[in-house]
C-alpha positions in Angstrom: 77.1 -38.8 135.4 78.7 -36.1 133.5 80.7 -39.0 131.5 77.2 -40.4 130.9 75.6 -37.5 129.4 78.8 -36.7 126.7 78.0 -40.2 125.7 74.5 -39.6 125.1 75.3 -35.8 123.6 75.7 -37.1 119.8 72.3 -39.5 119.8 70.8 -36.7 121.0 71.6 -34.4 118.6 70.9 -37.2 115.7 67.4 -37.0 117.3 66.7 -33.9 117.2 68.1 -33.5 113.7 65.5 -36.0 112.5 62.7 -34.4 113.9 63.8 -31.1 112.4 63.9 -32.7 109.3 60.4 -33.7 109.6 58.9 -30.5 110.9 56.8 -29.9 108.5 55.2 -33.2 107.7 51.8 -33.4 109.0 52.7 -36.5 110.4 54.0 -34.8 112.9 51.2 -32.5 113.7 49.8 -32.1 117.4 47.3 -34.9 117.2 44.3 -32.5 118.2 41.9 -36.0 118.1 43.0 -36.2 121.7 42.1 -32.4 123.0 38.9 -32.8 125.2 37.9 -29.3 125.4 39.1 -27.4 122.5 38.6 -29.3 118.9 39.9 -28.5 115.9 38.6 -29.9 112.3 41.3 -28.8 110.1 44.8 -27.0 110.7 44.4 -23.2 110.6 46.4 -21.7 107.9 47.2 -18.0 107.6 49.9 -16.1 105.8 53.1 -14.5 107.8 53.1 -10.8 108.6 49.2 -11.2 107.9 45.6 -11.6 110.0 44.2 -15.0 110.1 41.4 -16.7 111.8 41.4 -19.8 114.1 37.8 -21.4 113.9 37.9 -23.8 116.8 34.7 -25.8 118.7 34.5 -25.3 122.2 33.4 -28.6 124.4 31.8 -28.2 128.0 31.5 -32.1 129.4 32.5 -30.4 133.3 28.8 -31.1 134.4 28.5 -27.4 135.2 27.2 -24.2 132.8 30.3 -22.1 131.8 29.3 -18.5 132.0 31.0 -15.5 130.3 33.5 -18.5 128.4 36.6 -16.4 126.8 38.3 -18.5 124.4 42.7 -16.8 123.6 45.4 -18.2 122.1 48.4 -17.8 124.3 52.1 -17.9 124.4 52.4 -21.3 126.3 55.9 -22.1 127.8 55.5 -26.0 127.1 57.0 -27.4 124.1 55.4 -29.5 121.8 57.7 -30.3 119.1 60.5 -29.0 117.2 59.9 -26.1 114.7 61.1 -23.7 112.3 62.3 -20.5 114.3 64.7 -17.8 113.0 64.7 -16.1 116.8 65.6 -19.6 118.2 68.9 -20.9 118.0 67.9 -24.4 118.8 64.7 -24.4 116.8 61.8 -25.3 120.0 58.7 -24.3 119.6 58.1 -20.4 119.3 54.8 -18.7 119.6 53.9 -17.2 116.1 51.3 -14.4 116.8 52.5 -10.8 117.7 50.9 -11.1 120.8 47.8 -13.0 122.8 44.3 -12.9 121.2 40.6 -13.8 122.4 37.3 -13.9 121.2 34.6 -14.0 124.1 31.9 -17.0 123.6 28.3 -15.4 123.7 26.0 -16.6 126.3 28.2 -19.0 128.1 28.2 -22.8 127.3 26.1 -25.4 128.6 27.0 -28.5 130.1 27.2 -31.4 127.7 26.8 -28.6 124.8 29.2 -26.6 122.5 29.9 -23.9 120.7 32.2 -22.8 117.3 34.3 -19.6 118.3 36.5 -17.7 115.5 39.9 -16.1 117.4 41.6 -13.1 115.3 45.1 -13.2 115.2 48.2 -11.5 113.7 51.0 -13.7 112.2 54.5 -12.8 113.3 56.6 -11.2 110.2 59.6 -12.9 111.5 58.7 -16.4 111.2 59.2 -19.1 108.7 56.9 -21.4 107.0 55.7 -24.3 108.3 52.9 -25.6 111.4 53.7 -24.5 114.7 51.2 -25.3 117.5 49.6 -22.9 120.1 47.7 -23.2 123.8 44.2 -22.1 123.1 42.9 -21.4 126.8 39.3 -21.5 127.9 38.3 -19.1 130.4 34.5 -18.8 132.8 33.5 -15.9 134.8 35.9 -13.8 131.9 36.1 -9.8 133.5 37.0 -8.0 130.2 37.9 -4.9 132.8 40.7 -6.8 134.7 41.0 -9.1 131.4 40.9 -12.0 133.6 39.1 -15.3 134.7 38.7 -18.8 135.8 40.9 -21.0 133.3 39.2 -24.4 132.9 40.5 -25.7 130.1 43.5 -25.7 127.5 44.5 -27.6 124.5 47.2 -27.5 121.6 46.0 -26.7 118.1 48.0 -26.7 114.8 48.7 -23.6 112.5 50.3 -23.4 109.2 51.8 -20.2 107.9 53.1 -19.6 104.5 55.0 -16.6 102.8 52.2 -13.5 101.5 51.8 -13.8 97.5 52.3 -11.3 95.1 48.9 -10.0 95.1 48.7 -10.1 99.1 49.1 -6.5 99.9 47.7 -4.5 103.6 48.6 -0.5 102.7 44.5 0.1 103.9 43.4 -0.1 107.0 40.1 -2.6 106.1 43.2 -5.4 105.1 43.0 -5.9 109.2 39.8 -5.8 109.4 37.6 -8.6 110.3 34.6 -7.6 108.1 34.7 -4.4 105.3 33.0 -3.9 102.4 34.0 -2.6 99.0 31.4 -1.2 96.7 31.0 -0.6 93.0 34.7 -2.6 92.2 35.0 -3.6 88.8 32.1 -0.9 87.5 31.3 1.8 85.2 29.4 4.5 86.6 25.9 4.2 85.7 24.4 7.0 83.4 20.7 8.0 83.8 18.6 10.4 81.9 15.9 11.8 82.6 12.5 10.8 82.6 13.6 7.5 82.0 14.0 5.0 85.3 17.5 4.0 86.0 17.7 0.2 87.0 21.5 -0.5 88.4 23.3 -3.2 90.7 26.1 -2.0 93.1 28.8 -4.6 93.6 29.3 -4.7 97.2 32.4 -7.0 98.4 33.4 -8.7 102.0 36.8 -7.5 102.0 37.7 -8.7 105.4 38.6 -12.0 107.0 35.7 -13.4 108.4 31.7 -13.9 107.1 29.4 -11.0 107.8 25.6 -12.0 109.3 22.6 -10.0 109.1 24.2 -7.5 106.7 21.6 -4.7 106.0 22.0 -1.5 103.2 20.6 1.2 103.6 20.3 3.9 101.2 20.9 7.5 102.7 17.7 9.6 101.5 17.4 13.2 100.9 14.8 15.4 99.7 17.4 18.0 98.4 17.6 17.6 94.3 21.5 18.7 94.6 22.3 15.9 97.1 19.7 13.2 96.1 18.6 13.1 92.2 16.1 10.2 92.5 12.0 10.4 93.5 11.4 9.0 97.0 8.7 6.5 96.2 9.2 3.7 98.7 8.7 3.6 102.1 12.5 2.1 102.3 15.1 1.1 100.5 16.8 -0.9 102.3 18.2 -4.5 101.1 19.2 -7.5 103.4 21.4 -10.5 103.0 21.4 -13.5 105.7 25.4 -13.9 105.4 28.1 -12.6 102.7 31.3 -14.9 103.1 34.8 -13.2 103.4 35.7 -12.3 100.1 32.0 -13.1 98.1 30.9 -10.6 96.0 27.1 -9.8 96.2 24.7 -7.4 93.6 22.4 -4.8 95.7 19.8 -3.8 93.2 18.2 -0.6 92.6 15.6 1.1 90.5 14.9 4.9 91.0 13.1 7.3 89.0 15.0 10.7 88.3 13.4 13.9 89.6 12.0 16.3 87.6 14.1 18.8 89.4 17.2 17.1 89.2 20.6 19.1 87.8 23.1 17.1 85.0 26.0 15.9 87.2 27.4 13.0 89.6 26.0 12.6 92.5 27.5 10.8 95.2 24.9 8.4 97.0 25.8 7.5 100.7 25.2 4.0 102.0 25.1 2.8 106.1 25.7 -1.1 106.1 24.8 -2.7 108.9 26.4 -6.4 109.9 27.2 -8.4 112.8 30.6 -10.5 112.6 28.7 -13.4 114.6 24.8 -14.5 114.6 24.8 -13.2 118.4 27.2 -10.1 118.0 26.5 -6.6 118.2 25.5 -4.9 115.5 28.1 -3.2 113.5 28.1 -0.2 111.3 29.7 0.9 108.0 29.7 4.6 106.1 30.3 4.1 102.3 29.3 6.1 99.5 28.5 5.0 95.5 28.3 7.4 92.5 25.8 7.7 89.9 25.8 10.2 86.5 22.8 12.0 85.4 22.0 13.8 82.4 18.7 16.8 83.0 19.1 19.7 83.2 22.1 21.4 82.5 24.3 23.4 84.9 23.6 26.7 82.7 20.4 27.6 84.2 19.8 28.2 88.0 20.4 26.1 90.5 19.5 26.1 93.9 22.4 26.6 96.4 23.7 28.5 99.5 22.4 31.4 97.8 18.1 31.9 96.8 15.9 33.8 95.1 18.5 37.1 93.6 21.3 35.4 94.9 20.6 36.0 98.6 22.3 34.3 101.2 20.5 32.6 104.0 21.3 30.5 107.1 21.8 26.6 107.5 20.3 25.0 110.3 21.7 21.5 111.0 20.9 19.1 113.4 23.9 19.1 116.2 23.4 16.2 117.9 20.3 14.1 119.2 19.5 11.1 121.8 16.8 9.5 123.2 15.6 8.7 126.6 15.7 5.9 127.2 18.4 5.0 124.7 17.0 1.6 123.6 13.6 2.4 122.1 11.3 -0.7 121.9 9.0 -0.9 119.7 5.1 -0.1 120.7 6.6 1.9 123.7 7.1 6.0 123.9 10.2 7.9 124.6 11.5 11.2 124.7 13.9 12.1 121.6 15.9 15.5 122.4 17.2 17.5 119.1 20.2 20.2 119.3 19.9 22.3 116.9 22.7 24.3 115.1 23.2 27.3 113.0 26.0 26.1 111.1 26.5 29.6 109.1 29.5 31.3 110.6 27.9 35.0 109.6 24.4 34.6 109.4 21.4 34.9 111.6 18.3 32.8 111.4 14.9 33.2 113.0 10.9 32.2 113.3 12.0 28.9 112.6 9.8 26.2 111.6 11.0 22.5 112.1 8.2 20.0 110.9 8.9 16.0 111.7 8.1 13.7 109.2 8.9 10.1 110.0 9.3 7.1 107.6 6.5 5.0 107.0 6.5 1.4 108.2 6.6 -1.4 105.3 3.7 -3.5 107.2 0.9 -1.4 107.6 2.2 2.2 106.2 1.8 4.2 109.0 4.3 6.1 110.8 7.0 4.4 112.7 7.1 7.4 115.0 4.5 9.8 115.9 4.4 12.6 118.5 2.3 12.2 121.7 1.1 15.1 121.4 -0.8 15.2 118.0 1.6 18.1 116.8 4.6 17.1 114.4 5.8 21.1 114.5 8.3 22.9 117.0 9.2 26.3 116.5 12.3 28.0 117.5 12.6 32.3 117.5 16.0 32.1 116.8 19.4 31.3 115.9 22.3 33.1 116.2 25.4 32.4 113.9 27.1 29.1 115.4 24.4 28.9 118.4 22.7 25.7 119.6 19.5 25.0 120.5 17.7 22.3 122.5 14.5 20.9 122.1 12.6 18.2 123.7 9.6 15.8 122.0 8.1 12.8 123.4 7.0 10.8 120.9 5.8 6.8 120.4 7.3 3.9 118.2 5.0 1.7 116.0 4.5 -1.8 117.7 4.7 -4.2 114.7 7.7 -2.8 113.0 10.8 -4.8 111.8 14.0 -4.0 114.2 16.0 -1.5 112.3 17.1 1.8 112.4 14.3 4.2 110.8 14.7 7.9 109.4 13.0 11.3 110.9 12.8 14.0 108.7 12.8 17.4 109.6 11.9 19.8 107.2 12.9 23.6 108.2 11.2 26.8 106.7 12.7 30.0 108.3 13.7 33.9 108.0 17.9 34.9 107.3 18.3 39.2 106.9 18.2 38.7 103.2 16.2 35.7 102.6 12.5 35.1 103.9 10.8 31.6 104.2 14.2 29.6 103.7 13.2 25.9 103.2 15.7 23.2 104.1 15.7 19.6 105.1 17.7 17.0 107.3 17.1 13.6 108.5 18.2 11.4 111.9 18.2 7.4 112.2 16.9 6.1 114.9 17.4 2.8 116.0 14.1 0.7 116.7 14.4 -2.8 118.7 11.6 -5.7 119.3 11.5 -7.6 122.4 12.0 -11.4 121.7 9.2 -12.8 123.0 7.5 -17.1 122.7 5.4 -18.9 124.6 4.9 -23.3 124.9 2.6 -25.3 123.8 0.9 -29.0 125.2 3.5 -30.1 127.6 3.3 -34.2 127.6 4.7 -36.1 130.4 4.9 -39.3 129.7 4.0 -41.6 131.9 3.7 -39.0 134.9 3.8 -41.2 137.3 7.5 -42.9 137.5 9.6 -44.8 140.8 13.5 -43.8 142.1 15.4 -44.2 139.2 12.9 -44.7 136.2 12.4 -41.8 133.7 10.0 -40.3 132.1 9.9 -38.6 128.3 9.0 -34.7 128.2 8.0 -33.1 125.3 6.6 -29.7 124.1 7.1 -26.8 121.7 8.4 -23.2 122.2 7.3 -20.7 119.3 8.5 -17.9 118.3 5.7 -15.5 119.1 7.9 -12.1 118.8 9.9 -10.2 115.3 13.1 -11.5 116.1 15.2 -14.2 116.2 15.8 -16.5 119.4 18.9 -17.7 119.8 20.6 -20.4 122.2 17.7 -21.9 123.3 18.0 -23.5 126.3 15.6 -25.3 129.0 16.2 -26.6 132.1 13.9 -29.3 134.6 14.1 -28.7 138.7 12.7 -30.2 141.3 13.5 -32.2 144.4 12.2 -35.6 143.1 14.4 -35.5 139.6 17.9 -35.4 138.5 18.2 -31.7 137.5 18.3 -31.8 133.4 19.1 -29.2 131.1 18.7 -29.2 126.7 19.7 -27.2 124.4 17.2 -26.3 121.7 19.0 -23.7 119.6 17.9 -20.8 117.6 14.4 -20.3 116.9 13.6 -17.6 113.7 10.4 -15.6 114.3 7.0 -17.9 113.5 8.9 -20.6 113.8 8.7 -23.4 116.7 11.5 -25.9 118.1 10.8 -28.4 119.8 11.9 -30.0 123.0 12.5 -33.7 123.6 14.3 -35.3 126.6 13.9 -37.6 129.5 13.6 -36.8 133.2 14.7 -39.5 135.6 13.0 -39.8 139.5 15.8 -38.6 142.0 14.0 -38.8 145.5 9.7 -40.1 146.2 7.5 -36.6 145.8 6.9 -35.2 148.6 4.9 -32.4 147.7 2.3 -31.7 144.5 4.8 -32.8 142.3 5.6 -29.6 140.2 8.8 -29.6 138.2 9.9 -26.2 137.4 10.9 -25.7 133.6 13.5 -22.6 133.0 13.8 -21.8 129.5 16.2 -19.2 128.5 17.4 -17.5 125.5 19.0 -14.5 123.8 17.8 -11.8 121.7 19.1 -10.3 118.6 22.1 -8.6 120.0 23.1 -11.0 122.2 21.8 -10.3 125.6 20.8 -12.8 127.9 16.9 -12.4 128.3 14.5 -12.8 131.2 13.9 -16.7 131.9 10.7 -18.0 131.2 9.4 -20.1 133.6 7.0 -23.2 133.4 6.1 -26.1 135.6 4.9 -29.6 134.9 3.3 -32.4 137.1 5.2 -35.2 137.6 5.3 -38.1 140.4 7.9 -39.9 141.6 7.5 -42.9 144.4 9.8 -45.1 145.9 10.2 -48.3 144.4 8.8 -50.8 146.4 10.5 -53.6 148.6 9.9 -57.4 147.5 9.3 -59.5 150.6 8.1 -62.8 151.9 4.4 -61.4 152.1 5.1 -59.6 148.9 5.4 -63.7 147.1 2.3 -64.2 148.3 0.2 -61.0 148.3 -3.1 -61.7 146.2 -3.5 -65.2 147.1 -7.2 -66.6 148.7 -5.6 -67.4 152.1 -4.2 -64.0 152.4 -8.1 -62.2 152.2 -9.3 -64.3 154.3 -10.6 -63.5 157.9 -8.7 -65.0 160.8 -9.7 -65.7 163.8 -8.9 -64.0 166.9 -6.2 -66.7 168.5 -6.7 -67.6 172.3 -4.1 -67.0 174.9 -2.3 -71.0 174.1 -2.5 -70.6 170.4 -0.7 -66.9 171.0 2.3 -68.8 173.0 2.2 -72.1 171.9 5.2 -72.1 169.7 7.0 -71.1 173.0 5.8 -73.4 175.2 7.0 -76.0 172.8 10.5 -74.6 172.4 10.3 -75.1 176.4 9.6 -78.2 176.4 12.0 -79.4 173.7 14.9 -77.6 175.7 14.1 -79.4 178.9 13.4 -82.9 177.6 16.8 -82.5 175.9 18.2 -80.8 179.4 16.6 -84.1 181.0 17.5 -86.5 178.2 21.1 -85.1 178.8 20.9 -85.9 182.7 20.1 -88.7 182.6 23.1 -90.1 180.4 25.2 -88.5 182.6 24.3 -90.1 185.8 23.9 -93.8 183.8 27.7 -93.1 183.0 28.2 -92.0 186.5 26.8 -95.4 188.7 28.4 -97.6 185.5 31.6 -96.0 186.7 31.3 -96.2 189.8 30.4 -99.6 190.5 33.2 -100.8 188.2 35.5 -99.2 190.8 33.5 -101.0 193.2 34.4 -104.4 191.6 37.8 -103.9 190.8 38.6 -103.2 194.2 37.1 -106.5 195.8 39.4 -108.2 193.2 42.2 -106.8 194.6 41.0 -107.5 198.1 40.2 -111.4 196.8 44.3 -111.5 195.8 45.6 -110.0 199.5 44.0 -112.4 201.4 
């Protein structure tokens, strides 16, 4: 054996040689055409020493829902062909990420359904160009706690990698970075002078690696000239975009009128962007700041700062820190929002102060999007001592018809320092406002409604979108006794908006009660959470299907609705009493062959032996 495998040695090695050769031809890619769970439309391609993403499409054809699905990329011990490797003296396979990464799969995946999953990943530094192929793993029940769950599925995928460029550099931290955006690259600061409007676009830029969704701006108001040198006109100045791609460039506009009070300078204006890095993620949050020149008036005269009226100093009251009970606010309900306080002067006493809420107005009807419960908008506090905290408590309602986003409380402060009376400042919180996702059906049509064992019968109806928000992964399911248990997948449903539903029920078992099919329909709301199932029911029959006999052929014929007569005693049994007497006249018929044969026998003995007797004598 040991003879046998020298011989074989050198072929071997020719092999392998001309597969190495070929390593990075596509033609010898993983064919992915024959994955059943994990599909892949195009080979991934990332840079080495760099992030990437793997866009993959997630199959469920088990015949059971998939809940809490966790899709990772794994080192895999199996080989699947032979690759470039500077860590590998014989050049198998190496994995090619600096370590395992997973993206979890919102909402679980529906039998017969699918779903498109992104997976981060880091490139190796060591590695050398070329495809390489990975193990992406499909988890259910996924614990992100013990980072762990029940592996159904796992397929190979192809990657390519290639050297960075010239211009590929990562010295900031947003080069990792999934999603980041870059404002105001490749622009001049814009000048405005007052009275004049200033009209200007901010160049805001994805930056990261994958596309942002539901990306919101929002302009950080003041009502302090020295911090904000526009007039507040508009109830909000926000601006919204559906989707910005990785690395598309988009124009938020602007036009703001100067105030009157407003010092010559640059003032830096601070931005909150809001995204989410999938339509069903959580909503992210970014700080970033823009400048702006403007020319009024000029630094020479007075200008209001940490000092007043004859250069007296006074106190600055900040808000600490603030939550709400409960921490989700809904929209239309009340809560209780709790405000600390804070002297924020390290020498300085305050006192009779004077906080007055004033809370943005809502772009629908506007009114307040919050109000206080109990008619006052003022809280007073006696006093502040240099770094102390104070807590206050204010139970207040949200506006029902609002937009989900987060909306600014002003609190304007007027209070007393040693050297300064009727200090006047201002600060502002964001709170965060959500709407319930909400729909109801319309006309459910069953047609036909009455079916047999095996037949089916076509259901459709609408859902609409009765609620603010967008419904997402759609979903209804049919159950009853009497019917194959069916599920379809409607999708995402935008607010106003209806989908519809269109499949086909097929009979199980006969009804054997009213014949209510239940209808579940589920569905998650804008941050991804799975919401409470609507339920349903529709009226549907199902009977056995019925058994062709011999008095089925002739059911409906005259002979069959006619009246018979009662039949006597002989008619009853007379098809017996003839199968009688057919058996014994063939029992007699029998007999009497038998005893013919019998005396024919016996009287040829009888003649035969005379004969003999005749010869003797």
């Amino acid at each position: 054996m040991k003879g046998w495998g020298k011989r074989i040695a050198p072929f071997m090695m020719a092999a392998l040689f001309v597969i190495s050769a070929a390593a990075t031809a596509r033609a010898d890619l993983w064919d992915t055409s024959r994955n059943e769970t994990v599909k892949q439309n195009s080979v991934s391609r990332g840079k080495i020493g760099r992030s990437m993403n793997i866009p993959v499409t997630i199959y469920n054809y088990s015949g059971e829902t998939w809940e809490d699905v966790y899709v990772k990329v794994e080192n895999s011990d199996a080989s699947y062909g032979y690759m470039p490797s500077p860590d590998n003296a014989d050049g198998w396979q190496v994995y090619p990420f600096e370590m395992s990464a997973g993206r979890s799969v919102a909402g679980g995946i529906a039998s017969g359904k699918q779903k498109s999953v992104t997976i981060p990943a880091k490139v190796r530094a060591d590695l050398k160009e070329g495809y390489y192929v990975v193990d992406v793993t499909v988890y259910k029940n996924w614990n992100s706690s013990e980072q762990s769950g029940d592996q159904v599925a796992s397929d190979p995928i192809n990657i390519y990698v290639a050297p960075p460029g010239a211009n590929d550099t990562e010295d900031t931290e947003d080069a990792n970075k999934q999603i980041a955006f870059s404002l105001g690259e490749g622009q001049s600061t814009p000048y405005g002078v007052y009275p004049n409007v200033l009209n200007f676009s901010i160049n805001m830029r994805n930056s990261g690696l994958s596309d942002a969704r539901d990306v919101t701006v929002e302009m950080v108001l003041s009502a302090k000239s020295e911090e904000f040198p526009f007039d507040i006109n508009d109830g909000s100045y926000d601006r919204y975009f559906e989707t910005i791609a990785a690395g598309e460039t988009v124009e938020v506009p602007y036009s703001m009128a100067i105030r009157e009070d407003t010092y010559s300078g640059f003032y830096e204006l601070k931005f909150n962007i809001y995204y989410r890095e999938t339509a069903t993620g959580d909503l992210q949050k970014q700080e970033d700041s823009y400048w702006v020149r403007i020319k009024n008036k000029e630094l020479e005269e007075e200008k209001p700062g940490s000092s007043g009226e004859n250069n007296q100093p006074y106190a600055r009251i900040v808000v600490d820190s603030f939550e709400t009970v409960p921490e989700t606010i809904i929209a239309g309900e009340p809560f209780s929002l709790i405000l600390r306080m804070k002297n924020a002067s390290s020498d300085i006493s305050a006192s009779n102060i004077l906080l007055d809420l004033e809370s943005e107005t809502a772009s629908s009807g506007g009114g307040a999007v919050f109000t206080t419960l109990s008619g006052s908008s003022s809280y007073v506090i006696n006093s502040l001592q240099p770094g102390e905290v104070s807590e206050i408590t204010l139970d207040m309602q949200s506006a029902a018809g609002i937009d989900q986003r987060p909306y600014y409380l002003k609190i304007k402060e007027t209070y007393d320092s040693p050297e300064k009376k009727n200090a006047v400042a201002e600060t502002s919180i964001n709170i965060q406002v959500r709407q319930i996702a909400r729909l109801n059906t319309g006309t459910i049509d069953v047609m036909p409604g009455d079916i047999t064992v095996g037949a089916e019968s076509n259901i459709m109806f609408p859902i609409n979108n009765t609620g603010k928000v967008q419904l997402y992964n759609v979903t209804v399911a049919f159950e009853a006794d009497s019917i194959v248990p069916t599920e379809t997948y409607v999708g995402n449903i935008k607010p106003g908006e209806t989908g519809n539903v269109d499949t086909m029920l097929t009979g199980a078992a006969a009804t054997m009660d009213d014949g209510k099919v239940k209808i579940i329909i589920t569905y998650e709301d804008d941050y991804g959470e799975v919401q409470e199932p609507v339920e349903k029911e529709l009226t549907l029959i199902v009977t056995e299907m019925a058994e062709e006999n011999f008095e089925d052929v002739f059911a409906g014929q005259d002979f069959d609705v006619m009246p018979q007569e009662e039949l006597s005693p002989i008619q009853k049994y007379l098809k017996y009493l003839i199968a009688a007497a057919v058996i014994v006249a063939v029992i007699l018929a029998v007999s009497l062959v038998v005893i013919r044969r019998k005396r024919k026998a016996k009287k040829k003995e009888l003649e035969e032996l005379e004969g003999s007797e005749d010869e003797i004598s």
